[in-house]
C-alpha positions in Angstrom: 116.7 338.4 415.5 113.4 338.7 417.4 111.1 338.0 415.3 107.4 335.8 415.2 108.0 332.8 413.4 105.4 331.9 410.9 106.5 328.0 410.3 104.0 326.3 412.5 106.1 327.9 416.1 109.1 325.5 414.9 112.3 327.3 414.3 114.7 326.9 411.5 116.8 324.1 411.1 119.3 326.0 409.2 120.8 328.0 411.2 121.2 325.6 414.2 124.4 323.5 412.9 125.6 320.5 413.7 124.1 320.4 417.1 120.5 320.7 415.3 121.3 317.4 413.3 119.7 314.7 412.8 121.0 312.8 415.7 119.7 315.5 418.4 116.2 316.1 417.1 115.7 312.3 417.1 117.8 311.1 419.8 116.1 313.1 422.5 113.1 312.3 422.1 114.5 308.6 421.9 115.9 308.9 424.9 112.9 310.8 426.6 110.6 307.7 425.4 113.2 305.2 426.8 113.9 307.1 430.2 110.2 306.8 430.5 109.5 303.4 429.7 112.7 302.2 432.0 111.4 303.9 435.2 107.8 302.4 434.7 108.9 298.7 433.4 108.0 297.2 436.8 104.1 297.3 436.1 104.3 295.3 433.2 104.9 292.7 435.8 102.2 293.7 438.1 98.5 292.0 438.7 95.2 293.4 438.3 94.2 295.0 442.1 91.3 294.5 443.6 90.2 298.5 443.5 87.4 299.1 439.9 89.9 296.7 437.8 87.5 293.3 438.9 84.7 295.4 437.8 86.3 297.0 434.7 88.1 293.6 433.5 87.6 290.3 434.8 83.8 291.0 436.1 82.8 292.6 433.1 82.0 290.8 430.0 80.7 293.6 427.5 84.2 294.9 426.3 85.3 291.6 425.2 85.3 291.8 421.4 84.5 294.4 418.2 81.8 293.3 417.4 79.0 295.7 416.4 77.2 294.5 419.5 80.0 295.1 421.7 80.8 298.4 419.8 77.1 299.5 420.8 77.7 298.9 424.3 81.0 301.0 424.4 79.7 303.9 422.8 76.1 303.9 424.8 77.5 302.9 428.4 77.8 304.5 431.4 79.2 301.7 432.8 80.9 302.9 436.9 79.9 306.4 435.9 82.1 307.0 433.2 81.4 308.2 429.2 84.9 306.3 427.6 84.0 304.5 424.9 87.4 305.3 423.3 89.0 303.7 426.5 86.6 300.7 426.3 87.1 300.1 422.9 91.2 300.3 423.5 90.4 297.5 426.3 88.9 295.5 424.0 91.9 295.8 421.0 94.0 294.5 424.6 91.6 291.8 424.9 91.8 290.8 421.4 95.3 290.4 421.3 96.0 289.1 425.0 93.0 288.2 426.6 93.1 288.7 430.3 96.9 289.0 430.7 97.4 291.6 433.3 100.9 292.7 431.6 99.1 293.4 428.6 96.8 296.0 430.0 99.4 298.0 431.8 101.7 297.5 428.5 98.6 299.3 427.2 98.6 302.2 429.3 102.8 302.4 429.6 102.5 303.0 425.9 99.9 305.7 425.9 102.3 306.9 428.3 105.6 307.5 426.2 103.4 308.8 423.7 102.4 311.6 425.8 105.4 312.2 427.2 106.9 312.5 423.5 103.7 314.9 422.3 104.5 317.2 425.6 107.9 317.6 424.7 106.9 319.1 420.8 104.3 321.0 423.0 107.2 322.6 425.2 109.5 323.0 422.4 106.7 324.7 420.1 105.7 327.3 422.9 109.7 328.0 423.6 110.0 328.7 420.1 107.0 331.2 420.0 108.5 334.9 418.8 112.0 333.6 419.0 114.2 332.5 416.3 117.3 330.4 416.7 120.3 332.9 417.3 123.0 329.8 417.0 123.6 326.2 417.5 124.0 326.5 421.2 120.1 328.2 421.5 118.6 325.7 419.7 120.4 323.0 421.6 119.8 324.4 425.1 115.8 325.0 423.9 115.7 321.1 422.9 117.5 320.4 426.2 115.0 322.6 428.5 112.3 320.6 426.4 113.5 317.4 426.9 113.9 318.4 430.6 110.1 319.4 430.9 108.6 316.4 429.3 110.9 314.2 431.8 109.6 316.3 434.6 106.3 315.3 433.8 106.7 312.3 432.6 109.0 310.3 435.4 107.5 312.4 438.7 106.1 309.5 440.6 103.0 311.4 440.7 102.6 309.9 437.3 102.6 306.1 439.0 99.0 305.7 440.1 97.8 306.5 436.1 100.0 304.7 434.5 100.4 301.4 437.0 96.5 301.2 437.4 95.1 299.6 434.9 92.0 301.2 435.1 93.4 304.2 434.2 93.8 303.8 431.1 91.0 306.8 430.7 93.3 308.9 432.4 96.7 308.8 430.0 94.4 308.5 426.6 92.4 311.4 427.5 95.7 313.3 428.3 97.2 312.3 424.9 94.2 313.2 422.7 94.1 316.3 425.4 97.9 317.2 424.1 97.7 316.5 420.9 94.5 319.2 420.9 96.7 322.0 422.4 99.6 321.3 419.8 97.2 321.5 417.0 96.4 325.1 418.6 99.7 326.6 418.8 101.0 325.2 415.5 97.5 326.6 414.0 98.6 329.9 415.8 101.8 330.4 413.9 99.8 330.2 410.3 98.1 333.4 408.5 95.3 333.5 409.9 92.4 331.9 408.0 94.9 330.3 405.8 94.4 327.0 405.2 96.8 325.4 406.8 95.3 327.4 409.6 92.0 325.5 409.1 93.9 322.6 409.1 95.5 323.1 412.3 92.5 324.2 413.8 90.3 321.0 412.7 92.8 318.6 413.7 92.9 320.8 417.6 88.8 320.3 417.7 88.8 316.5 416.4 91.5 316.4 419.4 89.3 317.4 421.9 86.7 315.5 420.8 88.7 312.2 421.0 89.9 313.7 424.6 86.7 313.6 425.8 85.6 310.3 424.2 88.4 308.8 426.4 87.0 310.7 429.6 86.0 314.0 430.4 88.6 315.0 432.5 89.7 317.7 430.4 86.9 319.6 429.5 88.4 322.6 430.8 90.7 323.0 428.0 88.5 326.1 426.2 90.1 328.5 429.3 93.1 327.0 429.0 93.4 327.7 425.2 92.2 331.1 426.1 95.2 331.5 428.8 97.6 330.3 426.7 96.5 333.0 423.7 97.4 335.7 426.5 100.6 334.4 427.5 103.1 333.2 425.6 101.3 333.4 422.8 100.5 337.2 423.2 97.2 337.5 421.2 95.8 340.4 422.8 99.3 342.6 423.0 98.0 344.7 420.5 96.0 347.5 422.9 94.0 349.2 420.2 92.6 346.0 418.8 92.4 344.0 421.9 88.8 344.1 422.1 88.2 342.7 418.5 91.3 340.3 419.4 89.4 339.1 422.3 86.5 338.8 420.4 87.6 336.8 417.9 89.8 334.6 419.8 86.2 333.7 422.0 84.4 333.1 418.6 87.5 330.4 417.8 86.2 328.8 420.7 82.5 327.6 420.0 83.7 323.9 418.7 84.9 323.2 421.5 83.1 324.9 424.4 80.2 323.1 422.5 81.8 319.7 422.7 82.5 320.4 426.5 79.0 321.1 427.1 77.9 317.6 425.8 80.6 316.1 427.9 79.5 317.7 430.8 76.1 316.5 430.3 77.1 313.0 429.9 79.0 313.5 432.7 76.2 314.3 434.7 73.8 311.8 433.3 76.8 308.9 434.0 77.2 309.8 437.9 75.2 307.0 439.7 72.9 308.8 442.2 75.0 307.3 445.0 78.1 308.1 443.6 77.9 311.7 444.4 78.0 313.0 448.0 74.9 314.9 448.9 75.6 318.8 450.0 73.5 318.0 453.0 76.7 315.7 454.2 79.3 317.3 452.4 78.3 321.1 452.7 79.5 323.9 450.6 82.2 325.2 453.2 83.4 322.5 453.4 83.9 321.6 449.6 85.7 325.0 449.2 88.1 323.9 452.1 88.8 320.5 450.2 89.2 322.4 446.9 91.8 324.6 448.7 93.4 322.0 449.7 93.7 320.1 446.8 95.4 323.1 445.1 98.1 323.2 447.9 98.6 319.7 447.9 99.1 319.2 444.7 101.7 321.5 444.3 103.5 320.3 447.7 103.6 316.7 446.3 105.0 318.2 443.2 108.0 319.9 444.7 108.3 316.7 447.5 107.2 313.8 445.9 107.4 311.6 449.2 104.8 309.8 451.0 102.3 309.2 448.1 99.7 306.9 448.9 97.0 305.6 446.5 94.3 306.4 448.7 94.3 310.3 450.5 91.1 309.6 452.4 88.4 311.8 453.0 87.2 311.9 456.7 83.9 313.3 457.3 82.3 315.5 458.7 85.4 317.7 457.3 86.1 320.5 459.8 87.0 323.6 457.3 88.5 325.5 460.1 91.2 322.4 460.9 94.9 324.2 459.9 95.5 322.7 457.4 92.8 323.6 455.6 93.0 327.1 457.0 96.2 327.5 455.4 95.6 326.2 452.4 92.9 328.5 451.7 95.6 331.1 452.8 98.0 330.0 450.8 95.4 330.2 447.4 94.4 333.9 448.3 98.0 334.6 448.6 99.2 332.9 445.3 96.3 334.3 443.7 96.7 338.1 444.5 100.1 337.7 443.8 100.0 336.8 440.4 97.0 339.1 439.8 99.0 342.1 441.5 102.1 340.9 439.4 101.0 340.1 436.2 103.0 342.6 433.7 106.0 341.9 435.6 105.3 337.9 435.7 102.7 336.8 433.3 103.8 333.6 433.1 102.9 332.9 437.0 99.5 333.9 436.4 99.0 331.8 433.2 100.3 328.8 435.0 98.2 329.3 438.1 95.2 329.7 436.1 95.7 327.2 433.9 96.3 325.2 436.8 93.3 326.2 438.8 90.9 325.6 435.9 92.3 322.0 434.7 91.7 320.6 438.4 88.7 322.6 438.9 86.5 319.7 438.2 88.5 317.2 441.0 88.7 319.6 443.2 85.5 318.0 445.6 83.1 320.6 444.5 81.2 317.6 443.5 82.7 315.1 445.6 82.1 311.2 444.1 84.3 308.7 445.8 86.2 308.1 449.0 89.5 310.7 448.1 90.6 313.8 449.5 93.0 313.9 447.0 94.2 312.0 444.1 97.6 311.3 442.5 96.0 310.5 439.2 94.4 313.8 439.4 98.1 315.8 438.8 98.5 313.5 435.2 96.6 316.2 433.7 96.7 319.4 436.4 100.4 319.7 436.7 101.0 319.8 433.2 101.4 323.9 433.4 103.8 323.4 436.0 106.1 321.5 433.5 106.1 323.7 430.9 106.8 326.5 433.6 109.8 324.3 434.8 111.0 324.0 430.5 110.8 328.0 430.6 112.3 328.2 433.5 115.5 326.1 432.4 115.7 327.7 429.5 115.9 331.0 430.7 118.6 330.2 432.9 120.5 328.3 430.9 120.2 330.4 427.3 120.1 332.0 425.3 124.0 332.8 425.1 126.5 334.6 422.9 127.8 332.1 420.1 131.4 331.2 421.2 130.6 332.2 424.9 131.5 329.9 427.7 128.7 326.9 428.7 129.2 326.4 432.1 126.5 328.1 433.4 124.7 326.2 430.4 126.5 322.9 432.1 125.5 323.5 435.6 121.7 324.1 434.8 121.8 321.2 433.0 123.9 319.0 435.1 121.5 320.4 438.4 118.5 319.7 436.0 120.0 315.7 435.0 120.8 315.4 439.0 116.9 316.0 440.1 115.5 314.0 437.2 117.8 310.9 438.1 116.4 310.8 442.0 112.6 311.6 440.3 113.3 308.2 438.1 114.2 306.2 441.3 111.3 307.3 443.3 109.2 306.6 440.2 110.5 303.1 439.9 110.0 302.9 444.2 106.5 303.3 443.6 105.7 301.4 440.5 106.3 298.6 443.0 103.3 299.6 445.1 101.2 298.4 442.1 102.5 295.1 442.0 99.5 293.1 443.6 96.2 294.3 446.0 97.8 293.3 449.2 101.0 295.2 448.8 99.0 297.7 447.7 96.7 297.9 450.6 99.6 297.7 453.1 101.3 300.3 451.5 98.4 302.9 451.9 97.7 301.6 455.8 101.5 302.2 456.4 100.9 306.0 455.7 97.6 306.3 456.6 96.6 303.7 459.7 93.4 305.3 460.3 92.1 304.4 456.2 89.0 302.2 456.8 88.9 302.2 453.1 92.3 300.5 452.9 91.4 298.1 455.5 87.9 297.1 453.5 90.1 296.5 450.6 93.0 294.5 452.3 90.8 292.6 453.7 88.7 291.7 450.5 92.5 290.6 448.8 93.1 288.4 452.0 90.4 287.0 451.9 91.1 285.8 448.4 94.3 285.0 449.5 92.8 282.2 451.9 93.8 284.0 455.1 90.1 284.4 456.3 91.1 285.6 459.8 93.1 288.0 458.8 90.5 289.3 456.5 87.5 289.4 459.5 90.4 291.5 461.2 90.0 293.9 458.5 86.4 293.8 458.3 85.8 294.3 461.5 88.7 297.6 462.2 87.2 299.0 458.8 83.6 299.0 460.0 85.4 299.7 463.7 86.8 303.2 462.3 83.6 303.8 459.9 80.3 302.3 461.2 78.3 303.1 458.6 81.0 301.2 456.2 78.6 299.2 453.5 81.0 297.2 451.7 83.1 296.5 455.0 79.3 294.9 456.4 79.2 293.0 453.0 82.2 291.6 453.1 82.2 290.5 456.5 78.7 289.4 455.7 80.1 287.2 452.6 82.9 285.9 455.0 80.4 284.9 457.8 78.1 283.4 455.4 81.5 280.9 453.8 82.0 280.5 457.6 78.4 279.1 458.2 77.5 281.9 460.7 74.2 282.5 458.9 73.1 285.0 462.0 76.1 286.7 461.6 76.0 287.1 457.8 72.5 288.5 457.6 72.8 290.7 460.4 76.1 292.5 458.4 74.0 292.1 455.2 71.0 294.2 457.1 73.8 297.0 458.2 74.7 296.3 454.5 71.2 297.3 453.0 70.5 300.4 455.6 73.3 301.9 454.7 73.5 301.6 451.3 70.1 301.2 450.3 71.1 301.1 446.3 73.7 298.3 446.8 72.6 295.5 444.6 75.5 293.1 445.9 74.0 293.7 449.2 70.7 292.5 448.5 71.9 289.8 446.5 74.1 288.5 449.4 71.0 289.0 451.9 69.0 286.6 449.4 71.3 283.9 449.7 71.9 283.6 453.2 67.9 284.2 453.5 67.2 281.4 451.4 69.7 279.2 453.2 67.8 279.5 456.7 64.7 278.7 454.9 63.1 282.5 454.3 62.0 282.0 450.9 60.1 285.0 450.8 62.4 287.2 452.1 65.1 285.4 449.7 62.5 286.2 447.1 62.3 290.0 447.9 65.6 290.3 448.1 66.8 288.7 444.6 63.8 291.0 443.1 65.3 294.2 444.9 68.7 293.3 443.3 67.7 293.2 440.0 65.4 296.0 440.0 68.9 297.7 441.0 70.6 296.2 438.6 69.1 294.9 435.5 72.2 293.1 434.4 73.1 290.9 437.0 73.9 287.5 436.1 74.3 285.8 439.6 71.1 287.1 440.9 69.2 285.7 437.7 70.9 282.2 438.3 69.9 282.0 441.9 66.3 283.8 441.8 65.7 281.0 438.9 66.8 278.2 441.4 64.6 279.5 443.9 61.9 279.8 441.4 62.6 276.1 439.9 62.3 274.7 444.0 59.2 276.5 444.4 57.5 274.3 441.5 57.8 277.7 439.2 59.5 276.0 436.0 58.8 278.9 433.3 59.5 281.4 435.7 62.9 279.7 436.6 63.1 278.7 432.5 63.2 282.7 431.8 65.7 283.8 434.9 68.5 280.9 433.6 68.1 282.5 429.9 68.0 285.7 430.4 71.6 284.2 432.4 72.6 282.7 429.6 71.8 286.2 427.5 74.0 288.4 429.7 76.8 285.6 429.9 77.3 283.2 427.2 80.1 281.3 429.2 77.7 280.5 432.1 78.2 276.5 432.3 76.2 276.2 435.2 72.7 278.3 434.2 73.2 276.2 431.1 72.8 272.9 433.2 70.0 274.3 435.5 68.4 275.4 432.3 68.6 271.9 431.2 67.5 270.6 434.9 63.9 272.9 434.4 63.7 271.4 430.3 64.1 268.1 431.6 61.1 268.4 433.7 58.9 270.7 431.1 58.9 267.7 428.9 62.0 269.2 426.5 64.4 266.2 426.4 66.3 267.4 423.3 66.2 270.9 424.7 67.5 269.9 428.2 70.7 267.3 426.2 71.8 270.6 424.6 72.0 272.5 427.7 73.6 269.8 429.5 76.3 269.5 426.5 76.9 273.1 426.4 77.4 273.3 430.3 80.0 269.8 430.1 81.7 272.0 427.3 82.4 275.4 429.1 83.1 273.8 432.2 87.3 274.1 432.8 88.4 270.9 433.6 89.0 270.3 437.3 86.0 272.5 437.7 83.8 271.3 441.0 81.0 271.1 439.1 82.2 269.3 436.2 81.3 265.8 437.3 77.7 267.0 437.8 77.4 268.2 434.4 79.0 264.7 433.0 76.5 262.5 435.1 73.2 265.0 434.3 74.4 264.5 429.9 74.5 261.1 430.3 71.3 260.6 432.0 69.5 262.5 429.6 71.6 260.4 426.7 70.4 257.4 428.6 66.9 258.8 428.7 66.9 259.7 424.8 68.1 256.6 423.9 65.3 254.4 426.0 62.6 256.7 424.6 63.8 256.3 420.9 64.4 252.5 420.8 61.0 250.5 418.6 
């Protein structure tokens, strides 16, 4: 009865009886995409937060549309140091349909979601099914059941929250579905004669999977070991000692496409990475990487098995001290897992698959090149703890089959029931933090309540105050962010920004100079300087400082509007003329350079030019807008004008 099944990995239907019907194979995964889509239903009720979705979404104007323009931008971009044009031009199918609605982008990524869920459980059920035929109806129900029961695992652990209730992360469960979807491909392509061509078939579909993976984000460019792991165990490629050499061989030479396609990724990835988004090794030494790398391995795992206390933020707290305990155990802990599974590997060769699969999947997140303020990251297990699922499937099955038709199913019953149990409290702590999504400010409190010492968090907060109109409240924050981290740049240029609304000019440009030294490549910074420069009456310095911001960045809108009203005082009309277009260029919808562009035609003599700007800036211009009386009275001066000048 133990034989390698040549169908693709899937076993046959016609043995399994009624249990195998049409009702089971369709209603689990019914009721795996419906379990998942209950327990994250809260975010479709949730707003954007004020963490990379202002920059991604409402602050970013290039994704908006499919056109062939805005296709070339997606595809050439390395827009916040990420290659996705796949997930940009999914953002802008969202926008198509739904604008800016915040429900509609995390609708988005909740869908990507079931779908991976649903493409992990064929994945689980395809490797159970590898060298194992269906004995009776009671084996193929309980393999179904251990599948279902490993998708579930992966799909409503509340480690899953942060990718799929962020709408940013939309990188995160696309990659992982065209990353899935790659691996299936594989195995299916496995259980065909070799070079047959469904084989090819199999095998094109695995490399195009990859490809679209990475096109989403590189995340998993690891999957050529992983594909190698998984031909040693379960799908036992090199068993055969004799040939295991040519085995090897050949299984290697399988994997040119897509070692190929990793490289490119990896060199996009590197070309992406803004130079200050990396942390230098001179801050951020080698020990000390290894130590967080550790670290991240242990904690992953410990959230895995207690899924309490997640925050959104771990934060990183430099210098890191490598020989603090709990990095010292960790790295213990790694050595010990490691030699265990080495020492142990006839005996257990599924632990050391899973381990290494593990270890090389979050090898790139690990910190050995550190970019952004995390120890840690939840969104990081979406893809890492995938073995561990399947290992948990296995696991269930083994336990609970196969069985003797006829013989009694309680043991079958209690697995099951025990398995049912753990997945119902994993839903409710799912659906617990879904709510932590729900706005910035619940956000931010949520990650101070666990971690009170997160300047990060307090930066943050007080940016979604702020917005919020509690201005005190935000200075508070300000001030204990750059209290905890005094070389905190966007803390200074916040509280710079909130000083400046204030009036406090002194104020503002002494956080904006804190601002500048210590993030010398912070255009915002610059920008902010220039304004409250220009409003004590440093036109040079304002000057300097708008020219330094858009040498930094070359597509900032603001700084072209203001640099041009600068120019336009100074008695420099053409200069001002070409800052308010190249405005205009960047951001169609900008109703106010239109009407300074129309002030500066005015006075070069361009009547006709100046009513069109002046129409165009009445036009966009929401009503109840501030400005939208100035725009009225500046048309109809210039219609009054036109009119005098055209009259015999």
């Amino acid at each position: 009865m133990r034989g390698r099944h040549r169908g693709g990995g899937v076993a046959s239907a016609t043995s399994a009886g009624p249990v195998s019907s049409w009702l089971v194979r369709c209603g689990l995964p019914a009721l795996i995409a419906a379990l998942t889509f209950l327990c994250f239903m809260p975010v479709l009720h949730h707003d954007f937060v004020n963490w990379d979705d202002p920059f991604y979404f409402s602050g970013n104007l290039k994704y908006r549309g499919l056109s062939v323009a805005h296709l070339r931008w997606m595809f050439t971009t390395f827009y916040m140091g990420h290659y996705q044009p796949l997930s940009w031009l999914s953002h802008a199918v969202v926008y198509s349909l739904a604008g800016l609605s915040p429900g509609a982008y995390h609708l988005g990524n909740l869908v990507v979601h079931v779908a991976n869920a649903l493409v992990f459980y064929a994945l689980v059920l395809a490797l159970l099914n590898r060298g194992r035929a269906c004995e009776n109806a009671a084996d193929d129900w309980a393999r179904r059941g251990a599948a279902a029961a490993g998708a579930l695992l992966f799909a409503i652990h509340p480690l899953r929250v942060e990718a799929v209730a962020w709408a940013t992360e939309r990188q995160e469960v696309l990659c992982v579905f065209f990353w899935l979807c790659s691996i299936l491909a594989y195995v299916r392509m496995q259980g065909c004669p070799q070079r047959s061509r469904a084989w090819w078939r199999w095998y094109a579909m695995s490399v195009a999977s990859f490809v679209l993976s990475l096109l989403s984000k590189a995340a998993g460019v690891m999957l050529p070991l992983v594909l190698l792991v998984l031909d040693a165990y379960p799908l036992g490629r090199f068993a055969a000692a004799p040939r295991r050499r040519r085995l090897l061989a050949a299984a290697c030479l399988e994997k040119v496409p897509y070692v190929a396609a990793a490289a490119a990724a990896t060199v996009l990835v590197v070309l992406a990475k803004q130079a200050d988004a990396m942390a230098p090794l001179a801050g951020h030494g080698v020990l000390p990487r290894a130590a967080q790398a550790c670290f991240g391995l242990c904690f992953y795992l410990w959230k895995t098995v207690v899924p309490v206390r997640l925050s959104p933020l771990y934060f990183l707290h430099k210098p890191l001290d490598p020989l603090a305990w709990r990095f010292v155990l960790s790295a213990a802990v790694v050595v010990a897992v490691t030699l265990a599974t080495v020492r142990c590997r006839h005996r257990w060769p599924w632990a050391l698959a899973a381990w290494l699969a593990y270890i090389g999947i979050l090898l790139p997140v690990l910190g050995l090149t550190q970019a952004g303020p995390q120890i840690a990251a939840d969104r990081y297990t979406y893809l890492g703890c995938l073995p561990w699922a399947v290992l948990a499937a296995a696991g269930l099955y083994a336990l609970a089959g196969p069985r003797p038709a006829g013989s009694v199913p309680r043991a079958r019953l209690a697995v099951f029931g025990a398995s049912a149990i753990a997945l119902v409290g994993l839903g409710l702590l799912t659906v617990q933090q879904a709510h932590v999504w729900r706005d910035a400010l619940t956000l931010w409190n949520h990650v101070l309540s666990i971690e009170p010492r997160n300047p990060f968090a307090y930066g943050n907060r007080g940016h979604a105050r702020q917005l919020l109109g509690d201005l005190d409240g935000a200075a508070a924050d300000f001030t204990e962010a750059i209290r905890l981290d005094p070389r905190y740049a966007d803390a200074y240029n916040s509280r710079g920004t909130l000083r400046f609304d204030r009036g406090d000019l002194d104020g503002a440009l002494a956080d904006y100079d804190n601002a500048v030294r210590f993030a010398p490549r912070k255009a915002s910074a610059f920008f902010n300087r220039a304004n409250a420069r220009k409003r004590k009456g440093d036109v040079t310095g304002a000057r300097a400082d708008y020219d330094r911001a858009l040498a930094l960045d070359a597509e900032y809108i603001s700084a072209y509007n203001n640099r041009g009203n600068l120019r336009s005082a100074q008695g420099d009309r053409v200069g001002a003329l070409a800052d308010y277009s190249r405005a205009i260029e960047l951001n169609p919808q900008h109703a106010n350079a239109y009407n300074n562009r129309g002030s500066v035609r005015r006075d070069l003599g361009d009547a006709r030019g100046a009513l069109a700007d002046y129409a165009e800036a009445l036009r966009l211009a929401p009503p109840g807008s501030p400005n939208r009386a100035k725009f009225e009275r500046d048309l109809n001066a210039m219609r009054e004008r036109l009119g005098t000048a055209t009259q015999p």
